[in-house]
C-alpha positions in Angstrom: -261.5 -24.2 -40.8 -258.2 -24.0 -43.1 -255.3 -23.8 -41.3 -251.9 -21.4 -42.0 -249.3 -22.8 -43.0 -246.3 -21.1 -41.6 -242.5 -21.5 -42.0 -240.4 -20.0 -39.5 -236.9 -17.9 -40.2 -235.1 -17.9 -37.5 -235.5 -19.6 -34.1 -232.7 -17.2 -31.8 -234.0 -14.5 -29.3 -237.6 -13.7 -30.4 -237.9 -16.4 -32.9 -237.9 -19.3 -30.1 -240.7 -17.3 -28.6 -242.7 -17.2 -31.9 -242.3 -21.4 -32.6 -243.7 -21.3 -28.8 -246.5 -19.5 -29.2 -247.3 -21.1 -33.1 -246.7 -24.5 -31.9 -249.8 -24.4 -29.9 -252.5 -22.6 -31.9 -254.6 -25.1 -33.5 -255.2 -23.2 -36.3 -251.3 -22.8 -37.3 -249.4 -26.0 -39.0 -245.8 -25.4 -38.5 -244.2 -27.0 -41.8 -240.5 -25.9 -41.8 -238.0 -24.5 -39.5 -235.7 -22.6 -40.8 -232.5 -21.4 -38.9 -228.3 -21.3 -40.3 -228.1 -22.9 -36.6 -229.0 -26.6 -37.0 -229.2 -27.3 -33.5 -231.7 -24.4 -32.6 -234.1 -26.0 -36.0 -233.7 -29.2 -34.1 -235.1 -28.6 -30.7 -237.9 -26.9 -33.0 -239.3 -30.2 -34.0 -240.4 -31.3 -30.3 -243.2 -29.0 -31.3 -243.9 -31.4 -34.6 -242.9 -29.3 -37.1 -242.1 -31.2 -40.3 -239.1 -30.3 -41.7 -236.1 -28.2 -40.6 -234.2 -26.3 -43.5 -230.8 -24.8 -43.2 -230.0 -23.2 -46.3 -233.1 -19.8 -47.0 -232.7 -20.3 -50.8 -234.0 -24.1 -50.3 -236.9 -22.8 -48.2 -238.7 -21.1 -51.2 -241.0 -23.1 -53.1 -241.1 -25.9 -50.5 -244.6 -26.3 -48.8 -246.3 -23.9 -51.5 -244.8 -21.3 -49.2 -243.7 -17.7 -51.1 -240.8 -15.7 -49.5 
């Protein structure tokens, strides 16, 4: 089966609870984090994401993923 690829904006509040729950459905692959908080993107990759993205305008595009 395909999986969805899924890009997260925002990892704050309900966010954090979203990566939780994404990170562990097999049939999601988490490709980019995106959050103007570094450091919240960052403790988003122990749930092997691969690639955290600061800046929403460098998000589109990326990962054949529209906005």
């Amino acid at each position: 089966m395909k999986k969805l690829r899924l890009a997260l904006i925002g990892i704050g509040g309900m966010g954090s609870g979203h990566l939780a729950c994404h990170a562990t459905n097999p049939r999601v692959e988490l490709v980019a984090l995106c959050d103007i908080i570094e450091s919240r993107a960052i403790n988003g990759v122990k749930k092997k994401v691969s690639e955290i993205i600061t800046d929403l305008n460098a998000l589109g595009g990326k990962h054949g993923i529209g906005i």
